[in-house]
C-alpha positions as CSV (number, residue, x, y, z in Angstrom):
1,X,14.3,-4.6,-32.2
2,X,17.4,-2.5,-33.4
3,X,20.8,-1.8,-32.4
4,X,21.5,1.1,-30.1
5,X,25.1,2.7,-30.7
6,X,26.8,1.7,-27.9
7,X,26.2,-2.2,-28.0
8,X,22.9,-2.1,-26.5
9,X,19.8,-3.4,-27.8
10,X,16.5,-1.4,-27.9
11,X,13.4,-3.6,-27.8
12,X,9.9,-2.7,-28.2
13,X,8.4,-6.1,-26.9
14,X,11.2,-7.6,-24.3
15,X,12.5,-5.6,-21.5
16,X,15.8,-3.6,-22.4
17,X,18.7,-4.6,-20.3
18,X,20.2,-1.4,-18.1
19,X,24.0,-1.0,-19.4
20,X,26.6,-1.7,-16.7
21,X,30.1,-1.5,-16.1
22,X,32.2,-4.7,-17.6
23,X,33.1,-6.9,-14.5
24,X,36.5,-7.1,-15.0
25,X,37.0,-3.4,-14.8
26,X,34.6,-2.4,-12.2
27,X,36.4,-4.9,-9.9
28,X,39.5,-2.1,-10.0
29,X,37.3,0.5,-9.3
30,X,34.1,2.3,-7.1
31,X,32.7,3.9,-10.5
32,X,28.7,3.0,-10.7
33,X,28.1,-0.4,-12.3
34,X,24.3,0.3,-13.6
35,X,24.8,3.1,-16.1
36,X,21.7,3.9,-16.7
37,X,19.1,4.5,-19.8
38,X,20.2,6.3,-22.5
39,X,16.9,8.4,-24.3
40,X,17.0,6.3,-26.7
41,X,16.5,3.1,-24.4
42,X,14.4,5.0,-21.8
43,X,11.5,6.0,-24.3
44,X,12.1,2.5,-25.8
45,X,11.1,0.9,-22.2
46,X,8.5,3.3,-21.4
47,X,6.8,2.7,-24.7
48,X,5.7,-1.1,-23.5
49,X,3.7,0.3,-20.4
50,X,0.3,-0.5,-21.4
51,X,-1.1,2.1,-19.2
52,X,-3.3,0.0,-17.1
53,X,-6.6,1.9,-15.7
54,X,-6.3,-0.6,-12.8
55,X,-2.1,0.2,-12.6
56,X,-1.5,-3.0,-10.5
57,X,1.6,-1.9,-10.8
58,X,1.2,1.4,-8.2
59,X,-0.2,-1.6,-5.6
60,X,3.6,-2.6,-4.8
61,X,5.0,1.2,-4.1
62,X,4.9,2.7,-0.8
63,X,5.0,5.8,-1.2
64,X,2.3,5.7,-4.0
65,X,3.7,6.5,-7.1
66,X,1.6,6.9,-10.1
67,X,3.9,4.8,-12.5
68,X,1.9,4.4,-15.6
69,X,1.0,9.0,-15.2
70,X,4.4,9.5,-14.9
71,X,5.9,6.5,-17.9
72,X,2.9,8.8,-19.9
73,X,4.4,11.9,-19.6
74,X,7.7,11.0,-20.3
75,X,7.0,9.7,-23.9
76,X,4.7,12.9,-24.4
77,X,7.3,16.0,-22.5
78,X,10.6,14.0,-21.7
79,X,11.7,14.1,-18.3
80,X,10.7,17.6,-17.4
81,X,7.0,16.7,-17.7
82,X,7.7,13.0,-16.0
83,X,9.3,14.4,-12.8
84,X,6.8,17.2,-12.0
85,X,4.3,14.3,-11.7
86,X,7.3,11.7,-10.4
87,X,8.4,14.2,-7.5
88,X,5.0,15.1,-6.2
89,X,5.1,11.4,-4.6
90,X,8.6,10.7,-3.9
91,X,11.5,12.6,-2.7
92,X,14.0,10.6,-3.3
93,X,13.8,9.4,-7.2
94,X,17.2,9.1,-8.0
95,X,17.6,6.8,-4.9
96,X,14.9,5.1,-5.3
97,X,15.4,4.1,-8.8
98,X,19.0,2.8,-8.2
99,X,18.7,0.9,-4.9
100,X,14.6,-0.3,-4.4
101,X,13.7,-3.6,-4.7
102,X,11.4,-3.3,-7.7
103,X,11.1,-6.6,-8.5
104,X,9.6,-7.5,-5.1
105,X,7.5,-4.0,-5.3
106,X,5.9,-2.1,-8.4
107,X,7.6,-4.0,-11.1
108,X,6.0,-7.6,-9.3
109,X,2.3,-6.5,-10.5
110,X,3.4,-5.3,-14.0
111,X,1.1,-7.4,-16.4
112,X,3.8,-7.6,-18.5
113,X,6.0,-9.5,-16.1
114,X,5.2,-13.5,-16.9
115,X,3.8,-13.5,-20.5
116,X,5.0,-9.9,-22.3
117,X,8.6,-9.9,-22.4
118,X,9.4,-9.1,-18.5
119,X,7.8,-6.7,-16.5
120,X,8.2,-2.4,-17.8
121,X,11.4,-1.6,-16.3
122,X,9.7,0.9,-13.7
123,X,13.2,1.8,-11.8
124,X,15.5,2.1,-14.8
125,X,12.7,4.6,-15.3
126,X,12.4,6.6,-12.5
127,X,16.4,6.6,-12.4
128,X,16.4,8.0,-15.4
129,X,13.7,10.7,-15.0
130,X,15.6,11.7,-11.8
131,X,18.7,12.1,-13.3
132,X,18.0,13.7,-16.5
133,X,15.2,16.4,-15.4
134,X,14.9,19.5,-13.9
135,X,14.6,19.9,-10.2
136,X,10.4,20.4,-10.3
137,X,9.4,19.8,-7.3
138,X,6.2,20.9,-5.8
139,X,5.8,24.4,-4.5
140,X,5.8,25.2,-0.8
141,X,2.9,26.3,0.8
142,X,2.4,29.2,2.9
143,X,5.2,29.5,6.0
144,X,3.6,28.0,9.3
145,X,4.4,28.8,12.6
146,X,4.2,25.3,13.8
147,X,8.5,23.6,13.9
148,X,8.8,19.9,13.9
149,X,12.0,18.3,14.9
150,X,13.3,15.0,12.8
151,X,16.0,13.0,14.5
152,X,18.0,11.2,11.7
153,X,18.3,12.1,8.3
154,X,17.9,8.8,6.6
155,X,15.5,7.7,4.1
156,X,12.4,8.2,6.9
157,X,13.7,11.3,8.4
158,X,13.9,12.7,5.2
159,X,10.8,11.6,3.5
160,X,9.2,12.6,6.3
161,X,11.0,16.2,6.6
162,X,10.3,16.8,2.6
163,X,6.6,16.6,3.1
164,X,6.2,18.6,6.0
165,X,8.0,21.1,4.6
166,X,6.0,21.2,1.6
167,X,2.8,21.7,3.9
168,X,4.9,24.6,5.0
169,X,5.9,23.7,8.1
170,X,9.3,24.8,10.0
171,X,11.7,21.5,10.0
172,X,14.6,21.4,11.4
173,X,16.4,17.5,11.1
174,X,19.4,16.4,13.6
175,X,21.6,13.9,12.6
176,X,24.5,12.5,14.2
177,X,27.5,12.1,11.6
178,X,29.0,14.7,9.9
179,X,26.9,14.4,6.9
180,X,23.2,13.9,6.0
181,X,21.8,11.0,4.7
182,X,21.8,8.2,7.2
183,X,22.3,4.9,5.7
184,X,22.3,6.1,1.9
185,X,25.8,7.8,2.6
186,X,27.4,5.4,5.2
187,X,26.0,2.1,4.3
188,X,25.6,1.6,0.5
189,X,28.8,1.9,-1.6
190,X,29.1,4.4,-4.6
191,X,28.9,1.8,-6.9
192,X,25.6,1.1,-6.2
193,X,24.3,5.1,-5.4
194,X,27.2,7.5,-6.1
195,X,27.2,10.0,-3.3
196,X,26.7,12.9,-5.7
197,X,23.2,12.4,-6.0
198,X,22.5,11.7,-2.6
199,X,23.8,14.8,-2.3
200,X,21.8,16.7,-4.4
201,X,18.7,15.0,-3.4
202,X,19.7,16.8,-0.1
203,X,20.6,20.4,-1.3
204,X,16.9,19.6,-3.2
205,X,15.3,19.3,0.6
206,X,17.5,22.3,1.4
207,X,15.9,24.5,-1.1
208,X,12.5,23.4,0.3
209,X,13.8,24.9,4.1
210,X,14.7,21.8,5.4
211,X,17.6,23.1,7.9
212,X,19.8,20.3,8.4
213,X,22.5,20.2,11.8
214,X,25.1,17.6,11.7
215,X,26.9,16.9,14.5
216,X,24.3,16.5,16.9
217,X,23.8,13.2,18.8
218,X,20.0,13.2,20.4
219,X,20.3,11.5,23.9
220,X,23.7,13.1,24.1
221,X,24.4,17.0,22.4
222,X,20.5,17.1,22.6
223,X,17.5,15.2,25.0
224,X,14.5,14.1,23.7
225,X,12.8,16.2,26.5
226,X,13.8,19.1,25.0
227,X,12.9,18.8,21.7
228,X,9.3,17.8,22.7
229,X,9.4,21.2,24.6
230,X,10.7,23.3,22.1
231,X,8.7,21.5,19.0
232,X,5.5,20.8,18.3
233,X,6.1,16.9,17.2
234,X,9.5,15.4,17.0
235,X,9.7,12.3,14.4
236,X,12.5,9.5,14.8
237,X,13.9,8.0,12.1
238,X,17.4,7.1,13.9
239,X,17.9,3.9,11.8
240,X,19.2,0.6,12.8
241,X,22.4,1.0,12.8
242,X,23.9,-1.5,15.7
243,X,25.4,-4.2,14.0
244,X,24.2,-8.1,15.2
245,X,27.3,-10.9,15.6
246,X,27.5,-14.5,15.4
247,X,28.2,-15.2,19.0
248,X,31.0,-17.7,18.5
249,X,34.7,-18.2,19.4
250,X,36.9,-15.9,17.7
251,X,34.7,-13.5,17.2
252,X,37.1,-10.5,19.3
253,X,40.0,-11.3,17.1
254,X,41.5,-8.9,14.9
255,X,40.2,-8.5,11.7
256,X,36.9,-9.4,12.4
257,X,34.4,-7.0,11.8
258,X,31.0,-6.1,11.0
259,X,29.9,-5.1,7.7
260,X,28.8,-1.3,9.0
261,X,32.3,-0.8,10.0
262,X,33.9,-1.7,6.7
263,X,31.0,0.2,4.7
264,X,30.8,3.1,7.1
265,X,35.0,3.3,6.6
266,X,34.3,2.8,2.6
267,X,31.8,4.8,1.5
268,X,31.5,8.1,4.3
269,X,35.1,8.0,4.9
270,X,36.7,7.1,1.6
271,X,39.2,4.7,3.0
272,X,39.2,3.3,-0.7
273,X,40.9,6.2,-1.5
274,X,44.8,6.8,-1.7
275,X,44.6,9.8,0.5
276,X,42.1,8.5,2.6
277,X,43.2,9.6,6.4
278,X,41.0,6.8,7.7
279,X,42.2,3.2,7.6
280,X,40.4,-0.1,6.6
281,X,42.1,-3.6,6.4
282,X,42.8,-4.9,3.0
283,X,42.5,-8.6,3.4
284,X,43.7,-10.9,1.0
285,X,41.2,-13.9,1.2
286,X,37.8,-12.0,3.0
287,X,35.0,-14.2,4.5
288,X,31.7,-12.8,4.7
289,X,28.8,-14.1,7.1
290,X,25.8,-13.4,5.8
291,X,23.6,-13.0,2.3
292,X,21.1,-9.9,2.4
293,X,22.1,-6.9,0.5
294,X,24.2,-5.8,3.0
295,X,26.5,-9.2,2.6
296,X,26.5,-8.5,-1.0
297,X,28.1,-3.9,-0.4
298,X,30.5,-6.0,2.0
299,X,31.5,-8.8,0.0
300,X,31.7,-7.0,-3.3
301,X,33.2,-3.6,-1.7
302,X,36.3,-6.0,-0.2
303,X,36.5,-7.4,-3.6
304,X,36.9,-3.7,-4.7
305,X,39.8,-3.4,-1.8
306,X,41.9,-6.1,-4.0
307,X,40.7,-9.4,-2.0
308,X,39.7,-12.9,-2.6
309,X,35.8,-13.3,-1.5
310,X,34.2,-16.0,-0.1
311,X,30.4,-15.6,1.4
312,X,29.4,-18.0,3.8
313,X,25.3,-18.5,4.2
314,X,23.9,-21.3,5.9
315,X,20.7,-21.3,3.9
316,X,20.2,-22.1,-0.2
317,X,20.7,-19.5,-2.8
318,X,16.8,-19.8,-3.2
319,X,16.8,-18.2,-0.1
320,X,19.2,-15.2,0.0
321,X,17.5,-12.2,0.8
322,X,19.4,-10.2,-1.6
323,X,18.4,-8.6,-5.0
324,X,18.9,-11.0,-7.5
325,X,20.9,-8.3,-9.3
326,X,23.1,-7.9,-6.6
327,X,24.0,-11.6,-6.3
328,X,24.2,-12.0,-10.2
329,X,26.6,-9.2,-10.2
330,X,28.5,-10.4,-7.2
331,X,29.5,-13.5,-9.1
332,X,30.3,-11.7,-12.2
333,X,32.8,-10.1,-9.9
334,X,34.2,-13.4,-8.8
335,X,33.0,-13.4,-5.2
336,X,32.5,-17.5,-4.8
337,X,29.5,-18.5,-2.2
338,X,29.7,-21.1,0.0
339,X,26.1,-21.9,0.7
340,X,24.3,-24.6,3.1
341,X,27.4,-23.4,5.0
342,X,27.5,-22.2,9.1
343,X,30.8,-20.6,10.6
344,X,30.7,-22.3,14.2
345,X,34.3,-20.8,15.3
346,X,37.2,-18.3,14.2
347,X,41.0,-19.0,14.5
348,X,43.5,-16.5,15.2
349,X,47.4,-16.8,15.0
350,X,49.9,-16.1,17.8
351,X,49.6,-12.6,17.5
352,X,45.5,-12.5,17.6
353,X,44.9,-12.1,14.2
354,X,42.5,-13.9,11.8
355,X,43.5,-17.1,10.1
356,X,40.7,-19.4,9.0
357,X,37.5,-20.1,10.1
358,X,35.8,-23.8,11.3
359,X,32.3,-24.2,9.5
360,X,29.8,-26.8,9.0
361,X,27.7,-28.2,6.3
362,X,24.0,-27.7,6.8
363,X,20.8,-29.4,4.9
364,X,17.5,-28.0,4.6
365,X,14.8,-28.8,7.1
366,X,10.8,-27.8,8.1
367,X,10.2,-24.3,7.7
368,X,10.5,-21.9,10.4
369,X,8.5,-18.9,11.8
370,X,9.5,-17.3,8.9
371,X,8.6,-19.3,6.1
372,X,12.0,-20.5,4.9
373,X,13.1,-24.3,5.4
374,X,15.1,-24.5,9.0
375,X,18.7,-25.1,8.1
376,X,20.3,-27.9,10.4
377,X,23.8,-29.3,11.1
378,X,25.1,-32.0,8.7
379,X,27.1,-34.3,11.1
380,X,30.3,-35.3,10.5
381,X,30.7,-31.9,8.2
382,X,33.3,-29.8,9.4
383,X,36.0,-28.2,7.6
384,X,38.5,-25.5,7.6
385,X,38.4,-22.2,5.6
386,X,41.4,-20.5,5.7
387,X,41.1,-16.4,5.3
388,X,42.5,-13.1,7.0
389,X,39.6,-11.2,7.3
390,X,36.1,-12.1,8.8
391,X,32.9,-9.4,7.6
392,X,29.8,-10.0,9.8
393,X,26.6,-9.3,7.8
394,X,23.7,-10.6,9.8
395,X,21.4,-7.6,10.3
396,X,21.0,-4.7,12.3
397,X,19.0,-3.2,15.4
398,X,18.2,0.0,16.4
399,X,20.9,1.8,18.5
400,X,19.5,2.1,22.4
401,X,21.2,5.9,22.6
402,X,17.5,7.4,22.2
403,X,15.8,4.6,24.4
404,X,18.4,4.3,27.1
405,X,18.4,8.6,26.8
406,X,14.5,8.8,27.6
407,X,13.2,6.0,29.4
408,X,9.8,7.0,28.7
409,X,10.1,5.6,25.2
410,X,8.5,2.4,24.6
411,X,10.2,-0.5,22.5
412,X,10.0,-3.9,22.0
413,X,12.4,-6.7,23.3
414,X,14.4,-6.2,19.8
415,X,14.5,-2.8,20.4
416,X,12.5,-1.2,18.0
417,X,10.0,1.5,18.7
418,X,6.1,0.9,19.6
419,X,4.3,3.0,17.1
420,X,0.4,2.8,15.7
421,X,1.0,2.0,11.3
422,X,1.0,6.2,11.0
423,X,3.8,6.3,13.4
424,X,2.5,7.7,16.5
425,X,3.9,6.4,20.1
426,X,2.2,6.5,23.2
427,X,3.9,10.0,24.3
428,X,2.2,13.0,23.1
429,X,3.9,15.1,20.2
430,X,6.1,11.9,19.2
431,X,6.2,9.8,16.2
432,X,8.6,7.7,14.5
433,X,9.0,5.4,11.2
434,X,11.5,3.7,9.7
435,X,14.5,0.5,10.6
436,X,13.9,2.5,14.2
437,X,10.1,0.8,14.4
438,X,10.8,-2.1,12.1
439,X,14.2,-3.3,12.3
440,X,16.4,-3.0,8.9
441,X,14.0,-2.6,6.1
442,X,14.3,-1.0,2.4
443,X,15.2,2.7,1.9
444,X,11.7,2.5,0.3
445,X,9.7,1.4,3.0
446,X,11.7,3.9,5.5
447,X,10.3,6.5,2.8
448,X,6.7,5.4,3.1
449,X,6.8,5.3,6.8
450,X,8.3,9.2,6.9
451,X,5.2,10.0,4.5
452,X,2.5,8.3,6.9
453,X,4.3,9.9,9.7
454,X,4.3,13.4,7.8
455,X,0.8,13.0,7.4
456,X,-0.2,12.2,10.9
457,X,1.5,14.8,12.6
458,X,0.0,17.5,9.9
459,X,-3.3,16.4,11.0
460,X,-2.2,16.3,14.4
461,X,-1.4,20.3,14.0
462,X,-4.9,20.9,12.1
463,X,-6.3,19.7,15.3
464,X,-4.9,21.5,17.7
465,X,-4.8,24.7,15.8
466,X,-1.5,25.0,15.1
467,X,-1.9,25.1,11.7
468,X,-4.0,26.5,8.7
């Protein structure tokens, strides 16, 4: 073990600890908490992957990256070499290593992980690869004649666009906003993926012929009928973007609001900002419903905003679904969680705006369909928590435009689309991967369903003889 210069500890044995941003200053601003590896760190951490000829670790990764090839070739080229083998699998590197969940992914079958000082840091990694390398991704084949259309330019639509491209293929993707990336630019706050480098994971897709149009609403600017004249597939990765609510009084009062709104306002409108032509409330004691990631951008972006947090989840912190990062940095940032906790109705003052909220005390039952212990109503429990700002953060659905747009579209009661595990629907020429067939997801698994996807509808073209 030895000291690195800027307070950091390199170890040899132990996993090294990613530098962040000091909590007490990061509260005051949008600046990216994780800094990153330095070189020194970075070959440090890559020099405890025991290379395993089995790589367990490549078992947890959806879009198959070949960890240990790529942690090889960094300590033997730097990032240069790394990335030529790290960008052949995934398009998105510099995403992926900031926002996956590794520790429920690659990083979970690292031999390392229970006996060897922690599992091999495997997104610090790729992060830092990504970020320090040269743009060396794979070459383009020979221009096709075949066009594919991709509706949505989120992590599936373009995972899926990268790869067809790459096969050579004519892709033109159609997104809705005003600027590409789907979830990655609207949903997750620059202090947890700076916009920069979603950007230039995008002008990387560019410079493989990915045209991108903005602008353009399918099932509105564009029917679904006409793309599947004009191309020869048409994948949809639209997302999940309609926000679920609580369903209880109060809920219509001003200054509630779900999380997508107050991230969407944040991070693709830059309400944050002092210039900022687009508004967002700046409440001075915030609630927030809910404990996924998602509950944790909200809670810790209003934090950001100058409030007082409170999150509100009716479960056990043994069962949030967020990153146990994200949770461990939320209460470095002073966010205080109210758990076994149930908002059953929100009060509003004479002239309709927030002013506390009525919630309950819940215990732990028998698990439920999904594994986790039932939460039920303590009796007797209620009490009142006063605030001026409610943030809804209970998951997502996919928005019915498309569906409601082309009938012929099939979709489950929640609203997701039927597709085979390669993403293919029941109407010829039309696949689709991603939150849109799943529900809310990772970005990661959104990428690994835009590769599957990719790959069907190239064989799909091989068959029909549209392509080489």
């Amino acid at each position: 073990m030895q000291a690195y210069g800027g307070g950091e500890t390199v170890n040899k044995s132990a996993r090294n600890a990613v530098p962040v941003q000091e909590a007490a200053l990061r509260i005051g601003n949008f600046e990216e908490v994780a800094k990153g590896f330095t070189e020194e760190l970075a070959l440090a951490e890559a020099s405890r992957c025991l290379n395993c000829k089995n790589a367990p670790c490549m078992q947890g990764c959806p879009v198959g990256v070949r960890i240990p090839s790529f942690i090889a070739a960094l300590l033997e080229g730097g990032a240069d070499k790394a990335a030529g083998i790290l960008f052949a699998d995934n398009n998105l590197p510099a995403v992926c290593g900031r926002v996956c969940p590794q520790e429920n992914q690659c990083e979970k079958y690292c031999v390392r992980r229970e006996k060897l000082g922690g599992s091999v840091a495997i997104g610090a990694l790729e992060r830092y690869v990504a970020d320090n390398a040269a743009d060396v991704r794979p070459a383009v084949a020979e221009k096709q004649a075949a066009k594919v259309a991709v509706v949505g330019s989120g992590p599936a639509g373009l995972s899926c666009a990268a790869d067809l491209a790459r096969a050579g293929i004519q892709v033109t993707v159609f997104e809705a906003l005003h600027k590409a990336g789907g979830v990655l630019v609207y949903g997750i706050p620059e202090f947890r993926l700076p916009k920069s480098v979603v950007e230039k994971e995008i002008d990387g897709l560019r410079a493989l012929g990915v045209n991108i149009e903005c602008n353009t609403v399918v099932g509105k600017t564009v029917l679904m009928e006409e793309l599947l004249e004009e191309y020869d597939a048409v994948f949809v990765g639209s997302g999940a973007g309609l926000p679920l609510f609580l369903g209880i009084e109060g809920e219509t009062l001003c200054g509630v609001s779900s999380a997508n709104e107050l991230l969407t306002r944040v991070n693709l409108m830059k309400a944050y900002r002092e210039d900022a032509v687009t508004p967002v409330q700046r409440g001075r004691n915030v609630v927030v419903v809910g404990a996924g990631n998602v509950a944790m951008d909200a809670a810790r972006t209003a934090r950001r905003l100058g409030a007082e947090v409170t999150l509100v989840y009716r479960r056990s912190r043994a069962e949030m679904p967020a990153r146990a990062e994200e949770i461990d940095h939320a209460e470095e940032e002073g966010i205080k969680f109210e758990l076994l906790t149930n908002p059953v109705k929100i009060h509003g003052d004479e002239r309709g705006f927030v002013n506390g909220m009525t919630c309950v005390r819940m215990a732990l039952g028998e698990p439920d369909a999904s594994g986790r212990r039932r939460p039920v109503v303590v009796e007797g429990s209620e009490f009142f928590l006063p605030c001026d700002e409610v943030v809804v953060a209970l998951g997502t659905t996919p928005n019915p435009l498309i569906k409601d747009s082309f009938p012929a579209l099939e979709t489950t009661p929640k609203g997701t689309i039927v597709a085979d595990e390669n993403g293919r629907t029941p109407t010829e020429g039309l696949y689709a991967g991603g939150d849109a067939m799943t529900g809310a997801a990772t970005v990661i698994l959104a990428m690994g369903a835009g590769k599957r996807s990719a790959g069907a509808i190239l064989d799909e073209l091989r068959r029909k003889g549209k392509i080489k």
